[in-house]
N, CA, C and O atoms as a GROMACS GRO file, in nm:
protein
  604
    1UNK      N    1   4.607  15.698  14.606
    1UNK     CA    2   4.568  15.560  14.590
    1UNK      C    3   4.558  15.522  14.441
    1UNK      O    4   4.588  15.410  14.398
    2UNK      N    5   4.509  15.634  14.358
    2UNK     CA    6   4.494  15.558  14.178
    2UNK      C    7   4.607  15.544  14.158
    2UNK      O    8   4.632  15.431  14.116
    3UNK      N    9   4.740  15.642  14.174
    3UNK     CA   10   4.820  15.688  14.129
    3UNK      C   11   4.931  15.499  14.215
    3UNK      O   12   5.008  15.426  14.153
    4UNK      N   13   4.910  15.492  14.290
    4UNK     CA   14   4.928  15.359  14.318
    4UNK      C   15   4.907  15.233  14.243
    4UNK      O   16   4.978  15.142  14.199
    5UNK      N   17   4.762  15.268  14.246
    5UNK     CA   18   4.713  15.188  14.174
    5UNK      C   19   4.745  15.180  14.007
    5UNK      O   20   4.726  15.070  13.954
    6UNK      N   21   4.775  15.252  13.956
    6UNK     CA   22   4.806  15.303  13.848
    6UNK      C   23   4.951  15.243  13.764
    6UNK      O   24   4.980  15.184  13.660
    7UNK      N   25   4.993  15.282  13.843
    7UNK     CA   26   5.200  15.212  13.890
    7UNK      C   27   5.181  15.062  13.911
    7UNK      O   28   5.261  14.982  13.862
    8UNK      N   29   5.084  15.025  13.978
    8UNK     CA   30   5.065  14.832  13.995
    8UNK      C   31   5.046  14.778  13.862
    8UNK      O   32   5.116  14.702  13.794
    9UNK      N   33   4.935  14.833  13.840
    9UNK     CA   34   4.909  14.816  13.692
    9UNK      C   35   5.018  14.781  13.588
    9UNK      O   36   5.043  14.672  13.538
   10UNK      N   37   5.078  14.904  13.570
   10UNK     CA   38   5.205  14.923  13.412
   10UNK      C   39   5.313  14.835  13.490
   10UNK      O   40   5.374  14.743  13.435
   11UNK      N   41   5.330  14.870  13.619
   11UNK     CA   42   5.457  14.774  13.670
   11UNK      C   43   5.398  14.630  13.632
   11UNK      O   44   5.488  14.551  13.606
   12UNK      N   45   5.251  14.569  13.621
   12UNK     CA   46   5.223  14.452  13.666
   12UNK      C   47   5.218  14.377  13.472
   12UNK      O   48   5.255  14.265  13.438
   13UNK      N   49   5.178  14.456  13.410
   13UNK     CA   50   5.204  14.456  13.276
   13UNK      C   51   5.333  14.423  13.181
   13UNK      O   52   5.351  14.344  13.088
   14UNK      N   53   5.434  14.543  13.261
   14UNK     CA   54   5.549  14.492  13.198
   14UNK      C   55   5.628  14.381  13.245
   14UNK      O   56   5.708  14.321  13.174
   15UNK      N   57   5.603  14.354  13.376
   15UNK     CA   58   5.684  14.219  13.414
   15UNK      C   59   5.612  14.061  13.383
   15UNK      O   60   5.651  13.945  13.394
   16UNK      N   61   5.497  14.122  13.344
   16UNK     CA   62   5.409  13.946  13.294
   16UNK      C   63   5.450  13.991  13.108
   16UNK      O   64   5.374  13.936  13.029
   17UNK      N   65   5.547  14.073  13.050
   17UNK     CA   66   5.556  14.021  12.920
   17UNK      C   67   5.689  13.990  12.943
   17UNK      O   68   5.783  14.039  13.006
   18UNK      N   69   5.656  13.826  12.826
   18UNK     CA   70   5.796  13.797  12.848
   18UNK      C   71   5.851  13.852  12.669
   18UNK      O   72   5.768  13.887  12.585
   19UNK      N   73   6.027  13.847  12.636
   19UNK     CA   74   6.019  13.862  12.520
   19UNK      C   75   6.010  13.768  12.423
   19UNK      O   76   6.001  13.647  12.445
   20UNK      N   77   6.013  13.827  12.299
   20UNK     CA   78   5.984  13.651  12.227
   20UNK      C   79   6.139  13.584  12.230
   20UNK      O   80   6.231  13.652  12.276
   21UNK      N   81   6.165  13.434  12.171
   21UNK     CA   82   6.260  13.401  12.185
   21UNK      C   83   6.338  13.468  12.032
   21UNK      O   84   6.290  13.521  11.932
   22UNK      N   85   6.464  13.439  12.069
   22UNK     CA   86   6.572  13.497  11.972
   22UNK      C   87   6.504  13.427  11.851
   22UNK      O   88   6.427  13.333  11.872
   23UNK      N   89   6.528  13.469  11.734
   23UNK     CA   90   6.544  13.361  11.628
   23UNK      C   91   6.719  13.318  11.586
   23UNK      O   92   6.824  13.373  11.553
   24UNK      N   93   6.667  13.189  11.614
   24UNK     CA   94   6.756  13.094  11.570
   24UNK      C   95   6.877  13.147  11.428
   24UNK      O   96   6.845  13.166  11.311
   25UNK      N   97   6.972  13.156  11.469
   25UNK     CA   98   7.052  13.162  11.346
   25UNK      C   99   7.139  13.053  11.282
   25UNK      O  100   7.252  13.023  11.321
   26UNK      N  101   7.064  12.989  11.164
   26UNK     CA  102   7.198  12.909  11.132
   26UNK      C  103   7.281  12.941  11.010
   26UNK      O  104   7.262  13.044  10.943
   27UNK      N  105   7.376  12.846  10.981
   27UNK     CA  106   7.475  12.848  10.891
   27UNK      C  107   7.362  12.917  10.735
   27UNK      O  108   7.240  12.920  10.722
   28UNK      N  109   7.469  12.960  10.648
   28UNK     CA  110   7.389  13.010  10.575
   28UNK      C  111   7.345  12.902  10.513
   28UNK      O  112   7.222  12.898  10.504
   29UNK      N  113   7.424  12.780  10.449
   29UNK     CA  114   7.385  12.679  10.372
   29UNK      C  115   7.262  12.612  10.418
   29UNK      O  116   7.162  12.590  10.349
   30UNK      N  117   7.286  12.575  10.577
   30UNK     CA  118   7.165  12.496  10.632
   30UNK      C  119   7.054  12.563  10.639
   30UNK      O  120   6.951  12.500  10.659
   31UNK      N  121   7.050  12.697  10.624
   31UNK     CA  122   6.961  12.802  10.639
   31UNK      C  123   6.875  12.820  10.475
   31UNK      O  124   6.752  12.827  10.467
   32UNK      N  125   6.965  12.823  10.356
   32UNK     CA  126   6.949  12.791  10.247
   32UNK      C  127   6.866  12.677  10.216
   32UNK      O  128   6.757  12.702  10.165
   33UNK      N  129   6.908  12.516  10.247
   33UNK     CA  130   6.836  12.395  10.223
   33UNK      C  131   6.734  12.434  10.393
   33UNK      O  132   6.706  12.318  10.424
   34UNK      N  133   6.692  12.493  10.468
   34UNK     CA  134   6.594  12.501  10.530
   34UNK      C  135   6.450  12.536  10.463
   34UNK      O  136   6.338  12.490  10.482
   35UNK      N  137   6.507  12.648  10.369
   35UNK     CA  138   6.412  12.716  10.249
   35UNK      C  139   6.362  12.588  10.190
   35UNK      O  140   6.246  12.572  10.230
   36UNK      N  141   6.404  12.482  10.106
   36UNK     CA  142   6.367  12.440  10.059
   36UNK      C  143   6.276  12.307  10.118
   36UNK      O  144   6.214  12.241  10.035
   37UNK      N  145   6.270  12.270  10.260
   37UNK     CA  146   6.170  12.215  10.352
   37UNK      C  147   6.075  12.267  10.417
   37UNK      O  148   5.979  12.208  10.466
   38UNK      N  149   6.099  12.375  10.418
   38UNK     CA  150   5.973  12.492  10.474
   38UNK      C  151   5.867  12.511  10.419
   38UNK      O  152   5.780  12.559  10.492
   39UNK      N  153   5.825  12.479  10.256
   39UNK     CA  154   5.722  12.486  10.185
   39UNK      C  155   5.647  12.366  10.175
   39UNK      O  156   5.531  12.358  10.132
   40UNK      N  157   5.714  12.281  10.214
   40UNK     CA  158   5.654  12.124  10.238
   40UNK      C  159   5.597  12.122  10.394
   40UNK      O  160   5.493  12.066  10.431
   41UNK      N  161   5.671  12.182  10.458
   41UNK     CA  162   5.686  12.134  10.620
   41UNK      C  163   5.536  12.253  10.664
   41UNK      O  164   5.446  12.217  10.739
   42UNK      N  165   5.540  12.368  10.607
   42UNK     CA  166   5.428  12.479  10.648
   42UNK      C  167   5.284  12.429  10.576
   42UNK      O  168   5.177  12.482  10.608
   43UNK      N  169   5.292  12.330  10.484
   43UNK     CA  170   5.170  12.272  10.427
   43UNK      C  171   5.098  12.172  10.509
   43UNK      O  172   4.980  12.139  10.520
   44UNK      N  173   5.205  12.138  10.560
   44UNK     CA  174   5.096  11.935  10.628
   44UNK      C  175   5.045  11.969  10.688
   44UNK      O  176   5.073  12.048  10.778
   45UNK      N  177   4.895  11.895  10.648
   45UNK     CA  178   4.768  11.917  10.742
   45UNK      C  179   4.763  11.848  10.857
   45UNK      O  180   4.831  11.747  10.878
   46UNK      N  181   4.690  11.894  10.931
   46UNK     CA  182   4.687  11.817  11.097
   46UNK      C  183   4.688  11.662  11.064
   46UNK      O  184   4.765  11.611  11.146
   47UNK      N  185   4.655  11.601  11.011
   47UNK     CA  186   4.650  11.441  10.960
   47UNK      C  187   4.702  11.400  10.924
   47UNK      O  188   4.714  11.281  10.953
   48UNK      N  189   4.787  11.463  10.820
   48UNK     CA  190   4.940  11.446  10.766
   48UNK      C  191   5.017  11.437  10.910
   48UNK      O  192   5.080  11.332  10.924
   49UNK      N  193   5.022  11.503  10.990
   49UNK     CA  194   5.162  11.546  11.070
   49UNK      C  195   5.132  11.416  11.191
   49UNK      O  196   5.208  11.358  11.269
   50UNK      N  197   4.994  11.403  11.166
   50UNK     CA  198   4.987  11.267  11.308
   50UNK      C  199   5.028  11.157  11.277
   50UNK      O  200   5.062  11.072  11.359
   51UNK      N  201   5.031  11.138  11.105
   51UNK     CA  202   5.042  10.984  11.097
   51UNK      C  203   5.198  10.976  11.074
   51UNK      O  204   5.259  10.871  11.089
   52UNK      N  205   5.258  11.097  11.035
   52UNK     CA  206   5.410  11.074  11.058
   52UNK      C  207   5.454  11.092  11.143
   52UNK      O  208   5.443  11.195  11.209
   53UNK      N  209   5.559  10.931  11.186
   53UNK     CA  210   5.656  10.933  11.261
   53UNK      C  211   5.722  10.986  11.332
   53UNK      O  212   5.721  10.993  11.455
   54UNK      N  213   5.821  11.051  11.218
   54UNK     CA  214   5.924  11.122  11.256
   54UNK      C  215   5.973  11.211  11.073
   54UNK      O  216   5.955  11.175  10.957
   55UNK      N  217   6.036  11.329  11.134
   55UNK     CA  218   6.088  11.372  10.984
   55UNK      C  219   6.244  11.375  11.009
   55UNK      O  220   6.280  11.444  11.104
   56UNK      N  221   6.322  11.322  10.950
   56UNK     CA  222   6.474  11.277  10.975
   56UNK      C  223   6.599  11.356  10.854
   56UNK      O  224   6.594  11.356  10.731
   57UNK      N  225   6.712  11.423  10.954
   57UNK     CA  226   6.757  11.520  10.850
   57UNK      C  227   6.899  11.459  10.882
   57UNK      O  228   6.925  11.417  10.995
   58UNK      N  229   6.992  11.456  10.775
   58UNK     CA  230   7.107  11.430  10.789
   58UNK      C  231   7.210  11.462  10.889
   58UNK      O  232   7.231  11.583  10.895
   59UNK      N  233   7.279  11.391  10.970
   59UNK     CA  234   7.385  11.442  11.075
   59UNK      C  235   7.516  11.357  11.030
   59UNK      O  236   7.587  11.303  11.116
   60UNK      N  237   7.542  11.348  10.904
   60UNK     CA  238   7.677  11.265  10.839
   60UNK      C  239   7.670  11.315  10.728
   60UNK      O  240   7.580  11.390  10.688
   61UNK      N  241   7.778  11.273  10.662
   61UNK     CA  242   7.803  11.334  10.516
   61UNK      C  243   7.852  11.469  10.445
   61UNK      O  244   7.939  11.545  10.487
   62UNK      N  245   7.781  11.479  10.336
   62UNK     CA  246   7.785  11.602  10.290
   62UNK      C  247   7.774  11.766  10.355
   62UNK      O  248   7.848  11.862  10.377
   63UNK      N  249   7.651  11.733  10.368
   63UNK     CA  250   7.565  11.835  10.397
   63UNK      C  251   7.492  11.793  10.558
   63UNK      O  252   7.404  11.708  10.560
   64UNK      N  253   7.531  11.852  10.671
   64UNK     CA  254   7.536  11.819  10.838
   64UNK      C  255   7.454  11.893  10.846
   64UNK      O  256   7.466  12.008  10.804
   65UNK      N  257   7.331  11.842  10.910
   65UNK     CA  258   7.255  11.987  11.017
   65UNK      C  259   7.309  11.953  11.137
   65UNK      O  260   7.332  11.845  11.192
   66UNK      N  261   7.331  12.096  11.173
   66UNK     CA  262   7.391  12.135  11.336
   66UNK      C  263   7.271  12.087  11.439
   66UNK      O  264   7.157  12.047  11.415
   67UNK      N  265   7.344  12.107  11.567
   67UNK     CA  266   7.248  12.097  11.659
   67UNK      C  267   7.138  12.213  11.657
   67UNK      O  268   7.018  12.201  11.681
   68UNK      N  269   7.198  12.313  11.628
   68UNK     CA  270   7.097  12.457  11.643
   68UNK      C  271   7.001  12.413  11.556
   68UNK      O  272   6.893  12.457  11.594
   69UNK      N  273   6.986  12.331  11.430
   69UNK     CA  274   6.873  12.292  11.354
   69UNK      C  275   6.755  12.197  11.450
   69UNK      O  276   6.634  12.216  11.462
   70UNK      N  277   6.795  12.148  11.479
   70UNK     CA  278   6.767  12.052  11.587
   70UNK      C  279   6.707  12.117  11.668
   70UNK      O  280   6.595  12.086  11.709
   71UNK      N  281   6.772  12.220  11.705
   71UNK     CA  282   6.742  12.291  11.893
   71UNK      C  283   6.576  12.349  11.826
   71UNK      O  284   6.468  12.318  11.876
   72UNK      N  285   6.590  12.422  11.725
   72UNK     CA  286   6.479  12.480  11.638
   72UNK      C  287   6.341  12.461  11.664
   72UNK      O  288   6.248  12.531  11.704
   73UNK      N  289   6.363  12.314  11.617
   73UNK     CA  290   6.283  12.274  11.551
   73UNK      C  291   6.206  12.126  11.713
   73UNK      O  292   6.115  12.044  11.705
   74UNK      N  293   6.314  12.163  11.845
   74UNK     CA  294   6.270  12.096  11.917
   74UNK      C  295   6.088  12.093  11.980
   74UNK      O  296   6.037  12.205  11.973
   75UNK      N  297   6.027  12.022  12.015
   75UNK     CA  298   5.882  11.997  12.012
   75UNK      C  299   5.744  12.005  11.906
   75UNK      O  300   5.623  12.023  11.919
   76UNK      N  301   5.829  11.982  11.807
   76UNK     CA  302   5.742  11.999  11.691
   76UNK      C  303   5.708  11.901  11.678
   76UNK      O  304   5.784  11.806  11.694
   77UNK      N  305   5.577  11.885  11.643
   77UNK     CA  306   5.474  11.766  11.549
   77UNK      C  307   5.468  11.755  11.434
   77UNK      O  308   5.401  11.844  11.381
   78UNK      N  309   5.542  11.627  11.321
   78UNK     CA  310   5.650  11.561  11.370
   78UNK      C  311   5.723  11.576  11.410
   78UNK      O  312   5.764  11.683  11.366
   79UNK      N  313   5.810  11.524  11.504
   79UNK     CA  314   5.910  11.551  11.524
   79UNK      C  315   5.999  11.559  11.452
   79UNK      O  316   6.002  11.464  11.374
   80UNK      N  317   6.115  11.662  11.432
   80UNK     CA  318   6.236  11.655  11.366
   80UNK      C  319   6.370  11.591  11.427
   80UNK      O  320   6.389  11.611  11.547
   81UNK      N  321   6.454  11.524  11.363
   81UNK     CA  322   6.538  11.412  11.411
   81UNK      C  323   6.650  11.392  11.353
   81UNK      O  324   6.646  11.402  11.231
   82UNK      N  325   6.770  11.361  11.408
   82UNK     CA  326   6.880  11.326  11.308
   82UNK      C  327   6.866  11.182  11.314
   82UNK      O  328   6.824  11.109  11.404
   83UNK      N  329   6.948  11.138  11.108
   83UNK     CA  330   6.913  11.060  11.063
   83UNK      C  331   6.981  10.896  11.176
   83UNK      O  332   6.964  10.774  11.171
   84UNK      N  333   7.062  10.995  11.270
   84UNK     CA  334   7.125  10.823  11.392
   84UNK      C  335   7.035  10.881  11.505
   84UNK      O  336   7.090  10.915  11.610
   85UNK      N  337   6.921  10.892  11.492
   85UNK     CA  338   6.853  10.885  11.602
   85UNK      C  339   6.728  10.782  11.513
   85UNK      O  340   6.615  10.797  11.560
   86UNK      N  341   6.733  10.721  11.440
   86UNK     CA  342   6.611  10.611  11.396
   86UNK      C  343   6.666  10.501  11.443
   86UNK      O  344   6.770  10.444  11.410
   87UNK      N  345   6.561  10.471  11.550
   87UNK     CA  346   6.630  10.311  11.661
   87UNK      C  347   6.595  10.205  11.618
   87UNK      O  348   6.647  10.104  11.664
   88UNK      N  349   6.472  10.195  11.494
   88UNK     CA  350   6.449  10.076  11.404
   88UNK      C  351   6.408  10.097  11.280
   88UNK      O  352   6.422  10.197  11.210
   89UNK      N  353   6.343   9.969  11.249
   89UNK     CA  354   6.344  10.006  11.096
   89UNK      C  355   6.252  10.094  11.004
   89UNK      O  356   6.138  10.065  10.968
   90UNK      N  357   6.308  10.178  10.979
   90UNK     CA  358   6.185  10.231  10.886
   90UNK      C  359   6.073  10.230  10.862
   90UNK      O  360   6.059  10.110  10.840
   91UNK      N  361   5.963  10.278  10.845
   91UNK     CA  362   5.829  10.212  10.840
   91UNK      C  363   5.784  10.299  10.673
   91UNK      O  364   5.778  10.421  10.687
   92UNK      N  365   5.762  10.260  10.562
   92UNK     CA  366   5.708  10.312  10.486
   92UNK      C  367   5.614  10.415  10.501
   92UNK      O  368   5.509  10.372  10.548
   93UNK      N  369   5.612  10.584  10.469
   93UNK     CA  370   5.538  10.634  10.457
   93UNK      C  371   5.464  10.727  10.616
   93UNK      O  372   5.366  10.799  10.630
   94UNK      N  373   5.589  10.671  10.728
   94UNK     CA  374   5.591  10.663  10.862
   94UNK      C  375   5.723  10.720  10.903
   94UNK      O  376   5.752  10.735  11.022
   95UNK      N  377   5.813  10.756  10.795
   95UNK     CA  378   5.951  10.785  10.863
   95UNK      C  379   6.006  10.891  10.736
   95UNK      O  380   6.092  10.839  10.666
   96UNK      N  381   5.973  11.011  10.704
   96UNK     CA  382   6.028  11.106  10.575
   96UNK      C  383   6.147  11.149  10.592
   96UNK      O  384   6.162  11.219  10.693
   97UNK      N  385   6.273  11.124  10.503
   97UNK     CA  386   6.409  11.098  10.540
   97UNK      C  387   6.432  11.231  10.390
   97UNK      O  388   6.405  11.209  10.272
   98UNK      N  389   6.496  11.381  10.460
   98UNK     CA  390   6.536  11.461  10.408
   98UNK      C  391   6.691  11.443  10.391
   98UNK      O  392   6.777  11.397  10.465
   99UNK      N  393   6.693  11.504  10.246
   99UNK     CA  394   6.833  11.459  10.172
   99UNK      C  395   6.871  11.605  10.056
   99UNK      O  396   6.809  11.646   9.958
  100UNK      N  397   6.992  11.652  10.117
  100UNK     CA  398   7.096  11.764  10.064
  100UNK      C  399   7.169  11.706   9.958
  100UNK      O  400   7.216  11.596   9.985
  101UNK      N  401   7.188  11.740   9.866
  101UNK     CA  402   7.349  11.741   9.781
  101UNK      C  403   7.386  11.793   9.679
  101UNK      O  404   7.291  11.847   9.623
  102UNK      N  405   7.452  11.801   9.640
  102UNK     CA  406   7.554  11.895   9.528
  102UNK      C  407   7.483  12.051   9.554
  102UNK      O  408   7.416  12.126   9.483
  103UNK      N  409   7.544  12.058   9.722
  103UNK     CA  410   7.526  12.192   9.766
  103UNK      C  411   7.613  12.286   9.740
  103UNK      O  412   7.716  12.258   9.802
  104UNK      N  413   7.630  12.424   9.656
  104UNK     CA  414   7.715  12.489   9.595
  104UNK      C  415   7.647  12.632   9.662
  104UNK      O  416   7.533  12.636   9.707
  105UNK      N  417   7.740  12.744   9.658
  105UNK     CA  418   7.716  12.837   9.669
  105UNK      C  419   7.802  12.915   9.544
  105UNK      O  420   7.921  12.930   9.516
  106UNK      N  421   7.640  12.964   9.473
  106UNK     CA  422   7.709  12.995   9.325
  106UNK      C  423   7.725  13.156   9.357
  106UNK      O  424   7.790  13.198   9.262
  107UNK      N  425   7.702  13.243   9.428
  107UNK     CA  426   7.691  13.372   9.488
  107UNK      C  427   7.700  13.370   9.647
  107UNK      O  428   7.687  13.280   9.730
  108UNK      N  429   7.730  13.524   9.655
  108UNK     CA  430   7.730  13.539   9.812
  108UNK      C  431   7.579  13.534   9.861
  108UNK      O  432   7.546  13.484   9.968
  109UNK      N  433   7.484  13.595   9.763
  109UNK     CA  434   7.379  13.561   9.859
  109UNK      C  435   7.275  13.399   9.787
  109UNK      O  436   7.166  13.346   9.811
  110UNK      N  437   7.368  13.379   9.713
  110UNK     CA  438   7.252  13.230   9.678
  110UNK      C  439   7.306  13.103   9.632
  110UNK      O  440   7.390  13.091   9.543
  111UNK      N  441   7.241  12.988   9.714
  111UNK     CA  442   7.271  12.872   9.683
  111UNK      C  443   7.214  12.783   9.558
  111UNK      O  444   7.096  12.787   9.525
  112UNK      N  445   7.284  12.726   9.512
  112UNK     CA  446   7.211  12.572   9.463
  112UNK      C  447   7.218  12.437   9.520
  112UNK      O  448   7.303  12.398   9.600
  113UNK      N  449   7.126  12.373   9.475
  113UNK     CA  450   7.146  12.197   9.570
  113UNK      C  451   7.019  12.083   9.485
  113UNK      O  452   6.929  12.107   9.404
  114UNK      N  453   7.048  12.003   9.526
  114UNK     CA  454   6.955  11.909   9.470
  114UNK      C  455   6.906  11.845   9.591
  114UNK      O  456   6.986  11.764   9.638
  115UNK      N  457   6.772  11.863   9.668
  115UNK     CA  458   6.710  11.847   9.779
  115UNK      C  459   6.589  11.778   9.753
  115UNK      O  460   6.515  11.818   9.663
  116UNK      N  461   6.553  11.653   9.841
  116UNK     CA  462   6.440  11.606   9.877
  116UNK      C  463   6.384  11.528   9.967
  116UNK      O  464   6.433  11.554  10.077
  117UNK      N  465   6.295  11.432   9.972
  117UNK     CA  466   6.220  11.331  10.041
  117UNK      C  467   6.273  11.181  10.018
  117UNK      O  468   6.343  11.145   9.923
  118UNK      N  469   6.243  11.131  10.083
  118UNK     CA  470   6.258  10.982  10.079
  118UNK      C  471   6.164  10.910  10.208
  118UNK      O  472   6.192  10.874  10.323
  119UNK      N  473   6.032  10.910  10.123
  119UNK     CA  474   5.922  10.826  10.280
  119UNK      C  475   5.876  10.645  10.230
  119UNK      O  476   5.770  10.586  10.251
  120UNK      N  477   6.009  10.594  10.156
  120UNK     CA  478   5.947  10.464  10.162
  120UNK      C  479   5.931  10.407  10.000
  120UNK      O  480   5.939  10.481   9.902
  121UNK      N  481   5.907  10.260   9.997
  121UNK     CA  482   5.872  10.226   9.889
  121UNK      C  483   5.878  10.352   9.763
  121UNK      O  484   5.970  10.427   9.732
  122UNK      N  485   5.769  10.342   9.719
  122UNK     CA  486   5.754  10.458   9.563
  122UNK      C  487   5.705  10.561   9.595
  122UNK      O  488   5.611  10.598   9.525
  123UNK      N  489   5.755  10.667   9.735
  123UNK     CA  490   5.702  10.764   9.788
  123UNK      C  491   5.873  10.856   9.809
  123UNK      O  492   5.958  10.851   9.898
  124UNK      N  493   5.863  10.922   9.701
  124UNK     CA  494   5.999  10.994   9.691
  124UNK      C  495   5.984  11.147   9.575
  124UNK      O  496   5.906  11.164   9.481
  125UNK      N  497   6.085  11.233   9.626
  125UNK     CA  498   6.041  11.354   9.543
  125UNK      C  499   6.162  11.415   9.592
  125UNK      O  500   6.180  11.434   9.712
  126UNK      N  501   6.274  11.456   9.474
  126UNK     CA  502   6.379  11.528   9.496
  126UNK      C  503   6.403  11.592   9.340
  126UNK      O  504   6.381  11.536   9.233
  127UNK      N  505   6.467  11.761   9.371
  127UNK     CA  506   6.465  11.817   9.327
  127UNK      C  507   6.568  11.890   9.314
  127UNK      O  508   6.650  11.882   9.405
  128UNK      N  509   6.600  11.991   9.193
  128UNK     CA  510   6.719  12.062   9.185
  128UNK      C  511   6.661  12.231   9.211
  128UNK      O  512   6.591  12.285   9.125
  129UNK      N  513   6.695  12.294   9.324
  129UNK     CA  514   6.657  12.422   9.363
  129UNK      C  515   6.762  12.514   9.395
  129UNK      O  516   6.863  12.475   9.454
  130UNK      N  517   6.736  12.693   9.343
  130UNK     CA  518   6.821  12.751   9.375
  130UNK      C  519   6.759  12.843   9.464
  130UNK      O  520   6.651  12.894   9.434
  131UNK      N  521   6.829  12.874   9.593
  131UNK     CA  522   6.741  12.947   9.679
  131UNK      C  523   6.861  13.094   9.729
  131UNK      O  524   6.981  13.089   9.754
  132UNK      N  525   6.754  13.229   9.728
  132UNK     CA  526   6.810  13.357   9.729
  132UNK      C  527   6.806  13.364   9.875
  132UNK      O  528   6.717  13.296   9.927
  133UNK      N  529   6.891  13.438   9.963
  133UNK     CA  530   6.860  13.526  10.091
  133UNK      C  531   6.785  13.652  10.049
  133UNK      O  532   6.829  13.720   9.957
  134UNK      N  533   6.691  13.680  10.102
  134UNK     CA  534   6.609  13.788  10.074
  134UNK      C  535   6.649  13.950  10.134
  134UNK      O  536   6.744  13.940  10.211
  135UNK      N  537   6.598  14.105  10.116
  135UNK     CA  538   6.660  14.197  10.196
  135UNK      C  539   6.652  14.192  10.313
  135UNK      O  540   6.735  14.239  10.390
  136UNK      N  541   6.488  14.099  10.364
  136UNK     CA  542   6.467  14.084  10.495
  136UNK      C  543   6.585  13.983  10.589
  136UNK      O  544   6.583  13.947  10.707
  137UNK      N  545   6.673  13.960  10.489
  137UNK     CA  546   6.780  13.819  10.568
  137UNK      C  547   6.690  13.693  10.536
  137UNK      O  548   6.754  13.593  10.502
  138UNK      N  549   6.580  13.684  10.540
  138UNK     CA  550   6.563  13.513  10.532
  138UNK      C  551   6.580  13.518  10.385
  138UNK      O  552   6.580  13.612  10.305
  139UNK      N  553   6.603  13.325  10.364
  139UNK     CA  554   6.679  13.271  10.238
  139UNK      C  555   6.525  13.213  10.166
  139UNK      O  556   6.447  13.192  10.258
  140UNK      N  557   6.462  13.183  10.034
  140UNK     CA  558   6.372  13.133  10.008
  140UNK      C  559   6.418  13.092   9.839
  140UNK      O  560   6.522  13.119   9.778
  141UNK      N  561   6.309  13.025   9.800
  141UNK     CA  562   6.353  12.948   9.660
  141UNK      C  563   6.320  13.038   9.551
  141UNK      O  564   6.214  13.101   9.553
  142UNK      N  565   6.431  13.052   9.427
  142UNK     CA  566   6.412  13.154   9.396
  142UNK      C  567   6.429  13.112   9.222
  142UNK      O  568   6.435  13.186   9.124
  143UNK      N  569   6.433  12.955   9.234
  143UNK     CA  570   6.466  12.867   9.103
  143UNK      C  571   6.437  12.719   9.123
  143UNK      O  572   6.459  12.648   9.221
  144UNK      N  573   6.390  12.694   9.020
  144UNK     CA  574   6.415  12.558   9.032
  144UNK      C  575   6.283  12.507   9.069
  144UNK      O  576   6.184  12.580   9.078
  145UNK      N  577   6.282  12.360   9.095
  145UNK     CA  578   6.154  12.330   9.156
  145UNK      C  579   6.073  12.235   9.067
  145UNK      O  580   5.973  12.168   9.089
  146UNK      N  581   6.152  12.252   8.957
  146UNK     CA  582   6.060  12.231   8.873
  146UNK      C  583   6.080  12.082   8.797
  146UNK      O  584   5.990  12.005   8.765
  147UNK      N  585   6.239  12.062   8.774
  147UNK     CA  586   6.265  11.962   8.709
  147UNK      C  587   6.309  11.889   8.868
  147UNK      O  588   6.396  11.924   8.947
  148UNK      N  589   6.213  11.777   8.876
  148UNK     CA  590   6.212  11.676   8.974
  148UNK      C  591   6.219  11.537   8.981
  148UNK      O  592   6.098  11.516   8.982
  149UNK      N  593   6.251  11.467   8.985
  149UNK     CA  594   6.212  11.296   9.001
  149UNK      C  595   6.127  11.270   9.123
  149UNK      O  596   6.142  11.296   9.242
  150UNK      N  597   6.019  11.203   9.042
  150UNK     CA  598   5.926  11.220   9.144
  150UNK      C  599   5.853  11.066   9.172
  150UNK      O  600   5.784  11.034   9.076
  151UNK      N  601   5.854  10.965   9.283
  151UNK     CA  602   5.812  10.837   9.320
  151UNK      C  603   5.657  10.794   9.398
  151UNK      O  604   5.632  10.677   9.426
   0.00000   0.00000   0.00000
């Protein structure tokens, strides 16, 4: 009977774990300018994240986030969004509109780009950053940062 009981147990254990989900792999570039929203995006305080909108990332142009960016980042507070999914107008300070460009890959493992914000009126902050892939595989900022225009 323990020995039953025993077997219910570990059997009952390993089938209630589930595994974690994959991590997401994207492009290296988008993975690169991800680095450089992640230090903004891992800061906002619970009050910050309620009163914004939406956070809106390019799906035209230059520099495209894929759907897998998207898929990511699905049910998050704010929400993350491509920039043709805003169904009206803007709201100052209510709608933070992320922006890629003069994205280069000056090495195999590291980018440069000039990346930032755009939430409205005189609420803006973009920057020129160079970001490394690390040994662990993830990419993080490894330059830059510093010389900014800032609204």
């Amino acid at each position: 009977m323990r020995r039953t009981l025993a077997l219910f147990c570990v059997v009952s254990i390993f089938l209630s774990c589930t595994p974690s989900p994959p991590r997401t792999q994207l492009p290296d570039d988008i993975a690169a300018c991800e680095a450089v929203f992640l230090p903004w995006w891992n800061t906002l305080k619970a009050e910050d994240r309620k009163a914004i909108r939406a956070v809106y990332f390019p799906d035209t142009g230059a520099v495209v986030f894929p759907n897998a960016f998207f898929d990511k980042y699905a049910g998050t507070s704010p929400p993350i969004m491509r920039n043709s999914e805003l169904k009206s107008e803007a709201i100052d300070g209510k709608d933070w509109f992320w922006q890629f460009s003069e994205l280069r890959r000056i090495e195999t493992n590291t980018f440069e780009m000039d990346a930032g914000y755009y939430c409205g009126g005189l609420c803006a902050r973009h920057c020129s950053y160079r970001v490394g892939r690390q040994t662990d595989g993830t990419w993080k900022i490894v330059g830059g940062g510093n010389s900014c225009v800032v609204s």
